[in-house]
C-alpha positions in Angstrom: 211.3 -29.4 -7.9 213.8 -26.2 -7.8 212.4 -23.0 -8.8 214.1 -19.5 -8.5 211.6 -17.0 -7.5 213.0 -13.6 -10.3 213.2 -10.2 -9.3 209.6 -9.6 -10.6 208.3 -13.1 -8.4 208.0 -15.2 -11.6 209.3 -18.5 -10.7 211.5 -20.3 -13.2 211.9 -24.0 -13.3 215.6 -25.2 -13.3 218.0 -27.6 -12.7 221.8 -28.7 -11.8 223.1 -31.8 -12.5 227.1 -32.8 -12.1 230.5 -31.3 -11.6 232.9 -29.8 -13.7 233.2 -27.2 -16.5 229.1 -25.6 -16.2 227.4 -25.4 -19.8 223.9 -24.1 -19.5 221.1 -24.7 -21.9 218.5 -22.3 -23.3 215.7 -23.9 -25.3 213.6 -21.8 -28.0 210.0 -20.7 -28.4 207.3 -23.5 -27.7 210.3 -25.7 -26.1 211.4 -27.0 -22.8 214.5 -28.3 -20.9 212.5 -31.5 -21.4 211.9 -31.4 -25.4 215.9 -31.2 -25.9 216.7 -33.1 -22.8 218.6 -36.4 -24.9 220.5 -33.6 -26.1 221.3 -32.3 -22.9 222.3 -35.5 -21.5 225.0 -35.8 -24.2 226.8 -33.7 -22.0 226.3 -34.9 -18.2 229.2 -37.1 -16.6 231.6 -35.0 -17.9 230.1 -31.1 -17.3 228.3 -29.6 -14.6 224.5 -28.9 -16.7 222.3 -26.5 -15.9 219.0 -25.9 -17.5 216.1 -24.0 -17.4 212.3 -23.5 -19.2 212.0 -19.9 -20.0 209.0 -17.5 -18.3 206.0 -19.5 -19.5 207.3 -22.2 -20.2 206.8 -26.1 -19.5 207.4 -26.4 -15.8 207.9 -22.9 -15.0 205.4 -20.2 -14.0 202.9 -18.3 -16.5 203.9 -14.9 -16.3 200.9 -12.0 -17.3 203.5 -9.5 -17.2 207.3 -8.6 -18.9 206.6 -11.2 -21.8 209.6 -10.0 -23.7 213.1 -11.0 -24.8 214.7 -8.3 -22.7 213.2 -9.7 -19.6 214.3 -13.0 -20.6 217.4 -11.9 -20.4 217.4 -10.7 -16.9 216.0 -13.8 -16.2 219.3 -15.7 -17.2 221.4 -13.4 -15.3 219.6 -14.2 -11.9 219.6 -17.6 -12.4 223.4 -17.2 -13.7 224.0 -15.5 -10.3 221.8 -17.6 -8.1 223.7 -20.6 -9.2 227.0 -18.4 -8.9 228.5 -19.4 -12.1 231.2 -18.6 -14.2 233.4 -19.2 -16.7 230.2 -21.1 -18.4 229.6 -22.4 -21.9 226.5 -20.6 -22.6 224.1 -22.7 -25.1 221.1 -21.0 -26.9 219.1 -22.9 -29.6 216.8 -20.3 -31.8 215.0 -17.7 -29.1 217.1 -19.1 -26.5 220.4 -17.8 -28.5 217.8 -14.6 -28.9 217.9 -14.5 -24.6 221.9 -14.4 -24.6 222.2 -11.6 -26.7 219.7 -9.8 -24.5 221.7 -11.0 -21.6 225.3 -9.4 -23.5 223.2 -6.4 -24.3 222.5 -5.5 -21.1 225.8 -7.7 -18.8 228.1 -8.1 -21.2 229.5 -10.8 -21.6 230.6 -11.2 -17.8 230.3 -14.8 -16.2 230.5 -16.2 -20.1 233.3 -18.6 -21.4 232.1 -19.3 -24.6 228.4 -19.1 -26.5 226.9 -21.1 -28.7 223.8 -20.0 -31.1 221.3 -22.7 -32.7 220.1 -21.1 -36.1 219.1 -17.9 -34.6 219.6 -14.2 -36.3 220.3 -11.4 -34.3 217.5 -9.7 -36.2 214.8 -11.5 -36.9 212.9 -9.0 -39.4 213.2 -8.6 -43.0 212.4 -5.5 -43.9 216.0 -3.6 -43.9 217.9 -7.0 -44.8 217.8 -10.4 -45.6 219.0 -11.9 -42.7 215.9 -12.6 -40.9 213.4 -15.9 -40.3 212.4 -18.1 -43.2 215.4 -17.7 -45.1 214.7 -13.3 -45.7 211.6 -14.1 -47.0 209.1 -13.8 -44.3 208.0 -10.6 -44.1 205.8 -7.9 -41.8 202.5 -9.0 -42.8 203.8 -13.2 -42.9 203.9 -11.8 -38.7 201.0 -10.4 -38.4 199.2 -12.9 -39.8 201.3 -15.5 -37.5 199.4 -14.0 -34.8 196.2 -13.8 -35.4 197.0 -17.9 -36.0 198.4 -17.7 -32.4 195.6 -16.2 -30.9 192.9 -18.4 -32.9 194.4 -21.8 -32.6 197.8 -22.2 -31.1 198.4 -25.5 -32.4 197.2 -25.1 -35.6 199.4 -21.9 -35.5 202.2 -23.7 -34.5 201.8 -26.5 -36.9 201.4 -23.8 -39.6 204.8 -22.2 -38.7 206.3 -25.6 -38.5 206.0 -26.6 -42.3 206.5 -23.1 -43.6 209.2 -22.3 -42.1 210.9 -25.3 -40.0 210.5 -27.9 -42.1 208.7 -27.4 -45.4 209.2 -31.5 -46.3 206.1 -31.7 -43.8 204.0 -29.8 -46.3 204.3 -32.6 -48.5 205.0 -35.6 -46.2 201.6 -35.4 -44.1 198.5 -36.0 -46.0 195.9 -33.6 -45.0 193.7 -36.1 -43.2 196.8 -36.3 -40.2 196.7 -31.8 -40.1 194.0 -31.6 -36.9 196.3 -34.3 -35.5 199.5 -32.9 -36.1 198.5 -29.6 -34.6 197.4 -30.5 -31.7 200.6 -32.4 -31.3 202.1 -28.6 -32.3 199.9 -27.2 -29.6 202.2 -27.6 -26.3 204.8 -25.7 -25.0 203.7 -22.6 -23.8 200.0 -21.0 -23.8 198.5 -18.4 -26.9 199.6 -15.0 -24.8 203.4 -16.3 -24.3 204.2 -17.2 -27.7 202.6 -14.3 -29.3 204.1 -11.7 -26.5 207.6 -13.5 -27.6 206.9 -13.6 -31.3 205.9 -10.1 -31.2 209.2 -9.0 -29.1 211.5 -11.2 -31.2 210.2 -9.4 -34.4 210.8 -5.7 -32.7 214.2 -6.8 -30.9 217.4 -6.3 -33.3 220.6 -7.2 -31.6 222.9 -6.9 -34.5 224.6 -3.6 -32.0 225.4 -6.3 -29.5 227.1 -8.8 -31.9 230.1 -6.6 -31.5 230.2 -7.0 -28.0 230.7 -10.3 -28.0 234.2 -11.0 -26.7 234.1 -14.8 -25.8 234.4 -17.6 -28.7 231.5 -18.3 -30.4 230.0 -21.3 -31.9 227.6 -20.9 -34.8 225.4 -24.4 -35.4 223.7 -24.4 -39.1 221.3 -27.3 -40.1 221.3 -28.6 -43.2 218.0 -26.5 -43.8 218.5 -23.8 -41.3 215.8 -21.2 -40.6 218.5 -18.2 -41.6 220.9 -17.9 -43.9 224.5 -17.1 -44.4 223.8 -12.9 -44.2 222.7 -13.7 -40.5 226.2 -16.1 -40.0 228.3 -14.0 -42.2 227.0 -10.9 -40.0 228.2 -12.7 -36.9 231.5 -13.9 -38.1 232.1 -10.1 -39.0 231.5 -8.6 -35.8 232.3 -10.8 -33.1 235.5 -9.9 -31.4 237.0 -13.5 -30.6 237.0 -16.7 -32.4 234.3 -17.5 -34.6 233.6 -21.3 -35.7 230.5 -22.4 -38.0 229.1 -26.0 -37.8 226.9 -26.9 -41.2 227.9 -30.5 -42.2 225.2 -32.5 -40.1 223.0 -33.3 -42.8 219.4 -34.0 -42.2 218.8 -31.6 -39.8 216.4 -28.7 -39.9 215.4 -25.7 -37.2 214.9 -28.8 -34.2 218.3 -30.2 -34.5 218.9 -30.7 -30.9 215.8 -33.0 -30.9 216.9 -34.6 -34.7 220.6 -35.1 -34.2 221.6 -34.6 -30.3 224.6 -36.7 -30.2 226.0 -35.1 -33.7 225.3 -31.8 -32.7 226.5 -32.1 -28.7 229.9 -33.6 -30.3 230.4 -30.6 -32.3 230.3 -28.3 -29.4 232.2 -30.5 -27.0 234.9 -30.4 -29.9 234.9 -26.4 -29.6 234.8 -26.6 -25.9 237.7 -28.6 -26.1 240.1 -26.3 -28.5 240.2 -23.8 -25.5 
């Protein structure tokens, strides 16, 4: 199994498949290279894919220290450079779209050919706009509670966080006799101290400065019932400084679209990829 050992000795889980153009993945919070991997395979036999499980993650180590989103984006530039890529297709679905804006804020946009963000704001808290998590209507106290959930159950925090704000229809769908069971199905991923160290840094972190530094085309992908709304897009679209293209017509799709719809959604980016 390849690992790269980071500048701080966390290793992170990776790997390379193929030839030709590179796209790299980046999953979100309580994910894995392996939870999105029928998307990802969308794309091998015709790119070079690379992906990765974030600090804490899945099949990479569990870090005690630098649980943050900055750090996450140092971590993509070493594996970036380890790998000596460039001229990539950068793809970040929710926190992972959260690490490439850390990565621009602090590299620019150096090595990038083009990004593409998941339903992810570049500010996740709602308490000087509306263009944050759960539509602009989750607010400071929604978060703290959120972790106090983390650190009592995980699962049943994720679960929680799930039908609140991913996918309300599960609210109503799952009779409460299945809850225990579908929270412990919630509670994989990553362990209590690297959600909440991520949750806590992805409230605090607002990268709407760096939107403007984008210089490479960028690919916004909306789901049909998307975690943030159009102030967060429409923020985007205004700022970048190249080509901006949204994607919002693959209906039935919520927050996990790469898991709900992976050929719909790989088919729209490969459709970008190819206007260049």
């Amino acid at each position: 199994m390849p690992y790269l050992a980071v500048s701080d000795g966390t290793k992170i889980y990776y790997e390379d498949h193929g030839s030709g153009e590179a796209v790299l993945f980046c999953h979100g919070l309580q994910s894995s290279h392996l939870k999105i991997k029928n998307f990802i395979n969308e794309f091998k036999g015709g790119c070079r894919c690379i992906c990765y499980d974030h600090r804490g993650h899945e099949a990479s180590e569990r870090s005690g220290k630098h649980m943050n989103i900055q750090t996450l984006g140092r971590d993509l530039r070493e594996l970036i450079e380890y790998l000596r890529l460039d001229n990539i297709t950068v793809i970040g679905h929710s926190m992972g779209a959260a690490a490439i804006f850390s990565y621009i804020k602090q590299f620019g946009c150096e090595h990038l050919k083009r990004i593409v963000a998941v339903d992810m704001s570049p500010y996740m808290r709602n308490s000087v706009w509306d263009g944050g998590i759960g539509q602009g209507k989750w607010q400071d106290e929604d978060f703290l509670q959120d972790l106090e959930r983390i650190f009592d159950d995980i699962g049943s925090a994720n679960w929680y966080i799930t039908k609140k704000l991913m996918n309300p229809a599960l609210a109503a769908s799952v009779p409460e006799a299945m809850e225990s069971s579908m929270a412990a199905l919630c509670g994989i991923g990553c362990d209590a101290l690297t959600m909440a160290s991520l949750w806590f840094s992805l409230f605090r972190t607002d990268f709407r400065p760096v939107i403007s530094e984008i210089s490479v085309p960028f690919l916004y992908i909306m789901p049909e019932y998307p975690l943030y709304s159009m102030t967060a897009v429409n923020f985007i679209k205004e700022h970048v400084k190249s080509r901006f293209v949204l994607e919002k017509d693959i209906p039935g799709t919520t927050h996990t679209i790469l898991m709900e719809k992976p050929h719909e959604t790989a088919e729209r980016i490969k459709a970008f990829m190819n206007l260049e």
